[in-house]
VEXPA-498744 format. One record per residue (C-alpha): chain; residue in three letters; z, y, x. Coordinates in nm, 3 decimals. Layout:
N
chaine residu c3 c2 c1
A ALA Z Y X
...
***
This chain:
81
chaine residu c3 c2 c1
A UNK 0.000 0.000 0.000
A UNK -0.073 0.323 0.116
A UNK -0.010 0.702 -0.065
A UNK -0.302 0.941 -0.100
A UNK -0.297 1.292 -0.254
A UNK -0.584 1.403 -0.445
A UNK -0.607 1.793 -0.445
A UNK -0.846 1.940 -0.706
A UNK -1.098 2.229 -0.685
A UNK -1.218 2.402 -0.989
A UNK -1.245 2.671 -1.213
A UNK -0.899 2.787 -1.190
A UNK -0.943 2.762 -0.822
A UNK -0.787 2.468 -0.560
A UNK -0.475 2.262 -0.708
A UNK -0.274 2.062 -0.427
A UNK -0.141 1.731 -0.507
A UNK 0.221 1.721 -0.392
A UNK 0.337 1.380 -0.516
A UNK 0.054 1.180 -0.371
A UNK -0.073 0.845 -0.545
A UNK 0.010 0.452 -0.414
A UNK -0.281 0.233 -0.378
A UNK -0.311 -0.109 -0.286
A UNK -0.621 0.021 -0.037
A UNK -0.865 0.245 0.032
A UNK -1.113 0.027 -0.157
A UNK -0.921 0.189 -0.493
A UNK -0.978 0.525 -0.436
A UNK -1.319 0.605 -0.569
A UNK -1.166 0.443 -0.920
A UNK -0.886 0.687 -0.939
A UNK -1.149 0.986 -0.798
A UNK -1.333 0.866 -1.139
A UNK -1.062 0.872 -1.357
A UNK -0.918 1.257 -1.267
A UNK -1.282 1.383 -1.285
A UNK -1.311 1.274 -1.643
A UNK -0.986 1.369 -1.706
A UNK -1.040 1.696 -1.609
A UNK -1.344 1.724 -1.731
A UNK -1.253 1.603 -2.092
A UNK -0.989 1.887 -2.044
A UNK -1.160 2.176 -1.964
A UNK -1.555 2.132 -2.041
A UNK -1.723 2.303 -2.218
A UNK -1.536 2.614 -2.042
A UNK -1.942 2.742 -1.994
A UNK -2.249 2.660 -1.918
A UNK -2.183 2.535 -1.587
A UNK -1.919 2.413 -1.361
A UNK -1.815 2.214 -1.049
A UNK -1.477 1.934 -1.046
A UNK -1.428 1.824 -0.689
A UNK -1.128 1.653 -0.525
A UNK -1.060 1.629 -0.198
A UNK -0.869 1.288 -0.089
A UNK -0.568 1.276 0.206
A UNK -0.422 1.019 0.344
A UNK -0.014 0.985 0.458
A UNK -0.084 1.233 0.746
A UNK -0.292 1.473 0.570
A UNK -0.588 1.397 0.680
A UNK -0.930 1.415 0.451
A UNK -1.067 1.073 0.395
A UNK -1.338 1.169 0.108
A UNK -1.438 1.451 -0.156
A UNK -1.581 1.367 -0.505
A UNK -1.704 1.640 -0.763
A UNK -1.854 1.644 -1.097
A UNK -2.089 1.885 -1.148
A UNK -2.156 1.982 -1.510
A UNK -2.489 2.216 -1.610
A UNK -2.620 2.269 -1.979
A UNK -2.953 2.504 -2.031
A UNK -3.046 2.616 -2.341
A UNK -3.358 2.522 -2.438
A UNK -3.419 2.733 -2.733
A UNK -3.473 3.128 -2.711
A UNK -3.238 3.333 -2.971
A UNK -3.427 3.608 -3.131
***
């Protein structure tokens, strides 16, 4: 088992994780990565018409082991008259 801290980067600008996450191994991170993007993004889109999730992953020392972002982008087809 090993803790890793997800930190979070959007809108409301970067969010540090101070509590940290225990996973069996690295192998389980990009699950978790999935699951707080589509948290988030369930929370907070449609905040406009476009908008970037990422999270940056650290291991016990601190270190940055992988980012992940969701990037969310509607255009309007039609033209309002």
């Amino acid at each position: 088992m090993a803790r890793y801290y997800f930190d979070l980067h959007n809108g409301e600008g970067p969010t540090r994780d101070e509590h940290g996450t225990e996973l069996k191994s690295r192998e389980d991170i990009p699950k978790e990565l999935t699951r707080i993007l589509l948290d988030v993004a369930r929370d907070e889109l449609p905040a406009g018409d476009r908008m970037t999730i990422a999270i940056t992953v650290r291991n016990e020392s601190g270190d940055p082991v992988t980012v992940a972002s969701l990037i969310f982008n509607n255009e309007w087809l039609d033209v309002l008259r």
